[in-house]
C-alpha positions as CSV (number, residue, x, y, z in Angstrom):
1,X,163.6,-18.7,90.8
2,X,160.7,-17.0,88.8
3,X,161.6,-15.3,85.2
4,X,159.7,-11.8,84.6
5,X,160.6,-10.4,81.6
6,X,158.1,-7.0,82.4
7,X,156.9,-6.4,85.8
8,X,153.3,-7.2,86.3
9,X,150.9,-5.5,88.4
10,X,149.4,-7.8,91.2
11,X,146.7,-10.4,90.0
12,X,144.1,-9.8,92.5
13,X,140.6,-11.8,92.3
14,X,138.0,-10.4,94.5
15,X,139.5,-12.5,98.0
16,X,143.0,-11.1,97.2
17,X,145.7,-13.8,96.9
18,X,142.9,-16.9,96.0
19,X,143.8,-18.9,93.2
20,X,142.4,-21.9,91.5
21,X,139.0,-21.3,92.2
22,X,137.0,-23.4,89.3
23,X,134.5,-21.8,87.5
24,X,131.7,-23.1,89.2
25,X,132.9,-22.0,92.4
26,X,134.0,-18.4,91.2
27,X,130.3,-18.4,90.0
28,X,129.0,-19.5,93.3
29,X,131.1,-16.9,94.9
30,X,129.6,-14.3,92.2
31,X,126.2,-15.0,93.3
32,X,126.6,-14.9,97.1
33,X,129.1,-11.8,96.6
34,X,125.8,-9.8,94.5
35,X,123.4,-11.0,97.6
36,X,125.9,-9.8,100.2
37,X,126.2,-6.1,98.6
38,X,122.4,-5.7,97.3
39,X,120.4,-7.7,99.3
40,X,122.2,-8.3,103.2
41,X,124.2,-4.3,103.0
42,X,121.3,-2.4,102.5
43,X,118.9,-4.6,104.6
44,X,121.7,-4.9,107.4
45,X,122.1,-0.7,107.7
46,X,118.6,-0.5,108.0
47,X,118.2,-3.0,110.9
48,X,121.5,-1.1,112.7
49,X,119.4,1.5,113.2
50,X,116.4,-0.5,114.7
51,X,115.2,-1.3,118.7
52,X,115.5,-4.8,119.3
53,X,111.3,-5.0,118.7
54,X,111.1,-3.5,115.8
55,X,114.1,-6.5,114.1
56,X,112.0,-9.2,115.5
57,X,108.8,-7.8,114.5
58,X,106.6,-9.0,111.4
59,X,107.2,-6.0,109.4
60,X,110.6,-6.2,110.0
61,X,113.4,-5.9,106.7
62,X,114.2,-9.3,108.5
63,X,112.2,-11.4,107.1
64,X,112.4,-9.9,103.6
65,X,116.1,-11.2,104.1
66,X,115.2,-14.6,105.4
67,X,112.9,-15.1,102.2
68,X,115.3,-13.9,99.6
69,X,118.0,-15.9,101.1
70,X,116.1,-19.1,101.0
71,X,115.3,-18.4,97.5
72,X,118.9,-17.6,96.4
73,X,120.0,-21.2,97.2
74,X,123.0,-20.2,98.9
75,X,122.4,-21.9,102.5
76,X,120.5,-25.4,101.0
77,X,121.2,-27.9,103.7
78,X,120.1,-30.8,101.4
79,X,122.4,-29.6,98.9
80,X,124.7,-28.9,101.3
81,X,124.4,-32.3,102.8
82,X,124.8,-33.8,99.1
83,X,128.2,-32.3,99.0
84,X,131.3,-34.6,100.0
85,X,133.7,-33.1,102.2
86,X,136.1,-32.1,99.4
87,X,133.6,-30.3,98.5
88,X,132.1,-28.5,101.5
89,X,135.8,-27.8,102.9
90,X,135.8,-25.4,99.4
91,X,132.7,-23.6,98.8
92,X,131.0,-22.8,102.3
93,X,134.0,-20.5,103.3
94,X,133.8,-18.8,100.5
95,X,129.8,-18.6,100.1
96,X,130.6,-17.5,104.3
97,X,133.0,-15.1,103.8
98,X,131.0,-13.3,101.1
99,X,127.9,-13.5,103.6
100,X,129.8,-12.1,106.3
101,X,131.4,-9.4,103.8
102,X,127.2,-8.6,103.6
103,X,126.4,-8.3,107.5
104,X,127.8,-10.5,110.3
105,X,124.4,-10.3,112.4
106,X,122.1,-11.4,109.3
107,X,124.8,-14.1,108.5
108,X,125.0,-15.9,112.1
109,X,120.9,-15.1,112.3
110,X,120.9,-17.5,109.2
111,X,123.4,-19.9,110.5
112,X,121.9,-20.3,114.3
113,X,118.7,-20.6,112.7
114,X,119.5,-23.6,110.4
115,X,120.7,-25.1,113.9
116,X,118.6,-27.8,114.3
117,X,117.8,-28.6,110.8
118,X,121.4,-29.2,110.2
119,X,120.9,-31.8,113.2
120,X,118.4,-33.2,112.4
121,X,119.7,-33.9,109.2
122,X,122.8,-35.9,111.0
123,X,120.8,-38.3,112.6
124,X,119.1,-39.7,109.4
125,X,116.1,-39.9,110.8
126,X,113.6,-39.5,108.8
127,X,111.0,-38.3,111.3
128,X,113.2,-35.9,112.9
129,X,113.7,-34.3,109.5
130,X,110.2,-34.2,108.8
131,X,109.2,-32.6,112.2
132,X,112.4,-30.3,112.1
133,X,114.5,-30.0,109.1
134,X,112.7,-26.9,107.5
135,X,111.7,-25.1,111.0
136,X,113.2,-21.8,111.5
137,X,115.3,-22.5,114.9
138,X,118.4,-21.7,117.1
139,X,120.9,-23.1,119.3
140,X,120.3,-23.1,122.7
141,X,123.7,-23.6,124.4
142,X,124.2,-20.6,126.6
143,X,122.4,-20.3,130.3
144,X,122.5,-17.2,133.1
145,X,125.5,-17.5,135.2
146,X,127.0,-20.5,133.4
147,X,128.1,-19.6,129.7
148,X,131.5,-20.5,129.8
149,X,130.9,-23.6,131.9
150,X,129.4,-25.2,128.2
151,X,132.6,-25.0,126.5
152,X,134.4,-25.9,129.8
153,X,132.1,-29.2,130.0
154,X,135.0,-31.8,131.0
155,X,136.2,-28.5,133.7
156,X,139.6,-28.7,132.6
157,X,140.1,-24.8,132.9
158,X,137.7,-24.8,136.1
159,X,139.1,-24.2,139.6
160,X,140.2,-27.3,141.3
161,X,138.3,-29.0,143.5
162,X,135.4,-26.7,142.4
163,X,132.0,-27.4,140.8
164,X,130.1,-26.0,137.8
165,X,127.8,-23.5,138.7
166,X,124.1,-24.4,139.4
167,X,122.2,-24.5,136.0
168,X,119.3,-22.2,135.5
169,X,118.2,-24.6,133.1
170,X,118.0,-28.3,133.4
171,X,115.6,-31.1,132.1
172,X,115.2,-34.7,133.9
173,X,113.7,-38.0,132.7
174,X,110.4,-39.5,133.4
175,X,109.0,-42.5,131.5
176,X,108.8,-41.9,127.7
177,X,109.6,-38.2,128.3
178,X,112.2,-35.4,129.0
179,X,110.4,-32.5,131.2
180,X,112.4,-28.9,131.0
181,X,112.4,-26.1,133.4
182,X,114.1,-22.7,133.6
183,X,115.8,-20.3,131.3
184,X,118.6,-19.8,128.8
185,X,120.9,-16.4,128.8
186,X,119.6,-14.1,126.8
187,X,122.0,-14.5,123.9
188,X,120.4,-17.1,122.1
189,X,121.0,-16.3,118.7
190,X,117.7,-15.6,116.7
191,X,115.3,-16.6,119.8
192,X,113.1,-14.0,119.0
193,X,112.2,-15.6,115.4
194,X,112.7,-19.3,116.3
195,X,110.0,-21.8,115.7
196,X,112.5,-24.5,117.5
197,X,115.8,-24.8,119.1
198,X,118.4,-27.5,119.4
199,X,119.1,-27.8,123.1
200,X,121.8,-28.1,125.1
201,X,120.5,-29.0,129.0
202,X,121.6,-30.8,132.0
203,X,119.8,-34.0,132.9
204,X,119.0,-35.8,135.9
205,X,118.1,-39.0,134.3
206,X,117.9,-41.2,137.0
207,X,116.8,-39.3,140.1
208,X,120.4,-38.9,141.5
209,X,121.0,-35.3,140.3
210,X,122.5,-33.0,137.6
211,X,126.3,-33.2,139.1
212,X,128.8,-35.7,138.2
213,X,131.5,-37.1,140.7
214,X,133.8,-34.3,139.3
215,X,131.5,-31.7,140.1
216,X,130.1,-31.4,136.3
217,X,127.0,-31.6,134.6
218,X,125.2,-34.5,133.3
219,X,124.0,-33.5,129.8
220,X,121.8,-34.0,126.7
221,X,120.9,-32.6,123.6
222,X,117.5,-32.2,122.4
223,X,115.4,-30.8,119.3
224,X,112.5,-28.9,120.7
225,X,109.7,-27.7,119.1
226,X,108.5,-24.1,121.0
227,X,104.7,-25.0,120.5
228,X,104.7,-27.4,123.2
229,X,102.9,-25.4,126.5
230,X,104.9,-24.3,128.6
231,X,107.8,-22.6,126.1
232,X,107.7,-18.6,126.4
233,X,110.3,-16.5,125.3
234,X,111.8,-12.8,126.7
235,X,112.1,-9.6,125.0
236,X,115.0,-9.2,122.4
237,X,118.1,-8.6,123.9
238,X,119.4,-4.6,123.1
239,X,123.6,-4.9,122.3
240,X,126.0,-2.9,120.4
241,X,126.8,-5.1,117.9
242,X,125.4,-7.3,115.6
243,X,122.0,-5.8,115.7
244,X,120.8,-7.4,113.0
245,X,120.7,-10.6,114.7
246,X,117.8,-10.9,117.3
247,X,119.2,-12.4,120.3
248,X,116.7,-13.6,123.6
249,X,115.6,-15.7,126.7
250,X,113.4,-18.5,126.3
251,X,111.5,-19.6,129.1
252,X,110.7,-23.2,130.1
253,X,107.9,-24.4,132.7
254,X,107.4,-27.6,133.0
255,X,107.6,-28.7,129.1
256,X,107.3,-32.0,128.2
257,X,109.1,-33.5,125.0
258,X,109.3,-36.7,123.4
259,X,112.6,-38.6,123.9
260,X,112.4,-39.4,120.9
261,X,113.8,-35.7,120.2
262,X,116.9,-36.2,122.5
263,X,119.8,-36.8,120.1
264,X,122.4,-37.4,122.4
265,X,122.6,-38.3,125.9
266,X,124.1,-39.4,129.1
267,X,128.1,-40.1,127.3
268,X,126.9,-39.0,123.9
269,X,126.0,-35.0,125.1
270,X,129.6,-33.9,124.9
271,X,130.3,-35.1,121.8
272,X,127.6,-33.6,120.2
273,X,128.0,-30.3,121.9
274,X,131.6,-30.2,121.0
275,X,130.7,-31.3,117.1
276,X,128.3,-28.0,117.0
277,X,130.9,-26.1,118.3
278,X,133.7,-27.3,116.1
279,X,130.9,-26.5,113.4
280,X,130.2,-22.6,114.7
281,X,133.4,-22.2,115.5
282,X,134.7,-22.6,111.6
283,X,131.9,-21.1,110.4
284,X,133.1,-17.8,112.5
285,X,136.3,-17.8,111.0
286,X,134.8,-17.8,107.6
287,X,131.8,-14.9,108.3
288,X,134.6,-12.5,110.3
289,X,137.2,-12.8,107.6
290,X,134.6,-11.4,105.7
291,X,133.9,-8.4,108.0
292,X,137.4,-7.5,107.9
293,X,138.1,-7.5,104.5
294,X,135.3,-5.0,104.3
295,X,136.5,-3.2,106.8
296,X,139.9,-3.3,105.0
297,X,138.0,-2.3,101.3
298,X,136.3,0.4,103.1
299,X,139.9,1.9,104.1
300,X,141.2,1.3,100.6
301,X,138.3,3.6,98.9
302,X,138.8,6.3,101.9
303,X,142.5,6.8,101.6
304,X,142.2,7.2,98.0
305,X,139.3,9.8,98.4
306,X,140.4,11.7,101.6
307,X,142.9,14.6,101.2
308,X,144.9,15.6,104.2
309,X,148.3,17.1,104.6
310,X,148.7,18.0,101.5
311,X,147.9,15.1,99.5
312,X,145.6,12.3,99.1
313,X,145.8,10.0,102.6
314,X,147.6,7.5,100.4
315,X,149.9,9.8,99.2
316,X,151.4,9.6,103.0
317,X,154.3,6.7,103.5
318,X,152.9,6.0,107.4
319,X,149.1,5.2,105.0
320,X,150.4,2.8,102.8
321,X,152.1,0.7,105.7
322,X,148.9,1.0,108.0
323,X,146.8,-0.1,104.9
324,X,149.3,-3.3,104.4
325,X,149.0,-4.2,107.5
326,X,145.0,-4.3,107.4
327,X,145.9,-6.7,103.9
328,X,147.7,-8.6,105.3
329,X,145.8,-9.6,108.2
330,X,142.5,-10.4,106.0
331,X,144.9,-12.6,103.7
332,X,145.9,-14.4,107.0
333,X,142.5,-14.6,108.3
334,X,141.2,-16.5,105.3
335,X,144.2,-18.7,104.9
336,X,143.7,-20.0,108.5
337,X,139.9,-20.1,108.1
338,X,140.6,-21.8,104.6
339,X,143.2,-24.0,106.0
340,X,140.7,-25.5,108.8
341,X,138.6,-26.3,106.8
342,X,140.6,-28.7,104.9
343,X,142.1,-30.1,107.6
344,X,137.9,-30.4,109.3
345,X,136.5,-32.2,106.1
346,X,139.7,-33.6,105.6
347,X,141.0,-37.2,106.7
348,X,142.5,-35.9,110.3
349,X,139.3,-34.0,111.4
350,X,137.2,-32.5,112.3
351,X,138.5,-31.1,115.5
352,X,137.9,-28.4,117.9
353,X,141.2,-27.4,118.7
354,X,141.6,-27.0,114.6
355,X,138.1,-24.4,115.0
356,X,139.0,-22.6,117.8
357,X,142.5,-21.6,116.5
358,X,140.9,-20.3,113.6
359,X,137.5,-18.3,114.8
360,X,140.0,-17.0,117.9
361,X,143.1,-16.1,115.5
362,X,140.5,-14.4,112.7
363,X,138.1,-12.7,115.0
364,X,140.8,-10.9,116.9
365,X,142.3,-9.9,113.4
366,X,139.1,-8.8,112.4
367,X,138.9,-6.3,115.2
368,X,142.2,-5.1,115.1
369,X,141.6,-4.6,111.3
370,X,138.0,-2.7,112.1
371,X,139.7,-0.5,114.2
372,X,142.9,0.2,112.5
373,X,140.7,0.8,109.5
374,X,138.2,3.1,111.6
375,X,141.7,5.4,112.8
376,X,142.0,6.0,109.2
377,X,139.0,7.2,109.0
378,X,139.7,9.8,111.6
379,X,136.9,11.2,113.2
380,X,134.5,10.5,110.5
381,X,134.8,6.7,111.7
382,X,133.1,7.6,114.4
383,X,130.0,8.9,112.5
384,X,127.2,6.8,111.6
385,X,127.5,8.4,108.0
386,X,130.4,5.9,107.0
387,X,130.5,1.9,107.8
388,X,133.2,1.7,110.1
389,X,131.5,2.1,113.8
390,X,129.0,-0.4,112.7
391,X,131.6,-3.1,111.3
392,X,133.9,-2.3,114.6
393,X,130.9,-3.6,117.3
394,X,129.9,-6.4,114.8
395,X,133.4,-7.6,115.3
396,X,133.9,-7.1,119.3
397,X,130.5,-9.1,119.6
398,X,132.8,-11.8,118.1
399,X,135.4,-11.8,120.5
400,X,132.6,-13.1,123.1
401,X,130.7,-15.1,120.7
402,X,130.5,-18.7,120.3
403,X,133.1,-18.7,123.3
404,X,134.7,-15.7,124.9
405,X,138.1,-16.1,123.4
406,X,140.3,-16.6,126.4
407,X,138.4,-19.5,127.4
408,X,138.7,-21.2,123.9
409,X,142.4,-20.3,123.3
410,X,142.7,-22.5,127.0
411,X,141.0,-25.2,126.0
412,X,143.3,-25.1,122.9
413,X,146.5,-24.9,125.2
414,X,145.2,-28.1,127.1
415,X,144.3,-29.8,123.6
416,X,147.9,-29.3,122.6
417,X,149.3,-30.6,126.6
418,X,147.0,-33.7,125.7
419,X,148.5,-34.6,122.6
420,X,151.7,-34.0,123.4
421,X,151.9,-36.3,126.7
422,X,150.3,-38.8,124.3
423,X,153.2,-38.3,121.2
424,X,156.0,-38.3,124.0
């Protein structure tokens, strides 16, 4: 039992129920919080408003981001690789929750494009890092017709006695080399911009084929550098949300790379897909906890503002429980985002079933709490004059992003058959 001598008023730090946060990482979270508002808001608006061209193009407010965010410090993948896991498992939620807070598009723009530096960091190798680890990149792990076969790769969730669909894009090996041919989707995150891409392909690598025996794909994962002839790329792809974040086909005729650039193969592919994921997965949960506690900010300012039926919105009993609700769903979404990544860093991780529970659990908070927030709004949510419309498509590009959310939540549900017919 607590004693209160005097009833206090709530103790609120600037991510609601947090506690314990040191000073260094309350100053980290300063900084990123001051680039999110005056740096990604204002430059994230502007690009809203943009064609898909005009983001990618070398005028764009884009690249003014990309510069001022490299010199802030806030995404360093050396310091970040410094870190131990202690330490990354507490500040890159909250230096991604103040990003996404900023703008969702700008902050998975940043994060797909650090793609292959980030793996080429992991191998150690110190040519790959050279080559790679400060090329502006993306992750090329969606194809036409295919995109949830990738998270699907062992085809537990696939229809039995079926086969993955035919890949668009495949590679095969020959001598020293891995040639590439065909196309991703055209939701390769910053394509548009990318100077490389970490790819995932199928691979014939002896001259048998692409299929396994159980009608999946034989896979690899490869850094590519798009100088090499033969790389082209499509226009940017034009969507509702997330504009900020130039999205595209890239083409592949005949391109030769090194194998020395294949980081995984033949047994090794899954794993490292399904490391990424786990990666991009957490980091979702982090960036769209961030989008709906703006969303859930913006609603607190309105309904203190806004006078209808007599009163101030807030002044209404049916407000207050509508606006607790949105609260308490952005304290939820961080805790599980929070929560996964100590248990990813931690001794039992990491894990995708641990990722997917928390980018499907948050990003279907976050657009409940968008549009919850919008009704508030009434019909001026609909305008382009206040935040809400734009925050509600960032968030229902998530539901699909990084894997569609029904897909993920069934590979969760066969995660937890496995380990229970292994406990029991």
């Amino acid at each position: 039992m607590f004693t209160v001598e005097q009833i206090p008023m709530p103790n609120l730090g600037l991510t609601g129920l947090a506690v314990n946060l040191s000073e260094e990482e309350l100053a980290i979270q300063d900084v990123a919080h001051r680039f999110a508002r005056d740096v990604m808001r204002p430059i994230g608006e502007q690009l809203d408003k943009m064609t898909p061209e005009q983001v990618a193009a070398p005028e764009s407010p884009l690249w003014s981001f990309l510069q001022q965010l490299r010199d802030s410090g806030l995404i360093d993948l050396e310091a970040i690789a410094a870190m131990d896991n202690a330490q990354k498992a507490r500040l890159v939620p909250i230096i991604f929750e103040e990003l996404g807070w900023g703008d969702s598009g700008l902050t998975i723009c940043a994060l797909a494009g650090a793609f292959p530096a980030f793996a080429a960091y992991n191998t150690g190798n110190p040519e790959l890092i050279e080559r790679f680890g400060h090329l502006r990149g993306c992750w090329i792990g969606t194809q036409p017709d295919r995109g949830s076969d990738m998270v699907d790769y062992d085809k537990s969730e696939a229809v039995v006695g079926s086969r993955h669909n035919k890949p668009n894009l495949h590679a095969r090996v020959e001598g020293n080399e891995l040639i590439v041919n065909g196309q991703s989707s055209a939701w390769v995150s910053g394509a548009p911009i990318a100077e490389c891409g970490l790819l995932n392909c199928p691979c014939d690598y002896d001259g048998n084929g692409i299929y396994r025996e159980d009608g999946g794909l034989n896979s690899l994962v490869a850094l590519v550098p798009f100088d090499l002839p033969g790389v082209s790329k499509g226009k940017a792809l034009d969507k509702i949300g997330q504009r900020a974040l130039p999205q595209g086909e890239i083409y592949f005729d005949e391109v030769r790379i090194p194998l020395d650039y294949v980081i995984a193969d033949k047994e090794l592919a899954y794993p490292s897909f399904y490391g990424a994921l786990t990666f991009a997965n957490m980091e979702m949960a982090a960036t769209f906890t961030g989008v709906a506690r703006a969303a859930f900010e913006h609603a607190l300012d309105y309904v203190h503002e806004r006078k209808q039926g007599g009163g101030l919105l807030i002044e209404h009993q049916s407000v207050r429980l509508r606006l607790f609700d949105l609260w308490r769903k952005v304290e939820s979404s961080r805790a599980m985002s929070q929560r996964v990544f100590d248990y990813n860093y931690g001794p039992k991780g990491p894990h995708l079933l641990a990722s997917l529970t928390s980018k499907t659990f948050v990003t279907q908070s976050c657009f409940e709490v968008c549009n919850d927030a919008m009704q508030l709004f009434g019909g001026n949510g609909l305008t382009r004059e206040y935040p809400l419309e734009k925050l509600l498509r960032d968030a229902r590009a998530a539901l699909v992003e990084d894997g569609e959310n029904t897909v993920l939540s069934l590979k969760g549900g066969s995660w937890l058959s496995h380990w229970y017919k292994a406990n029991h």
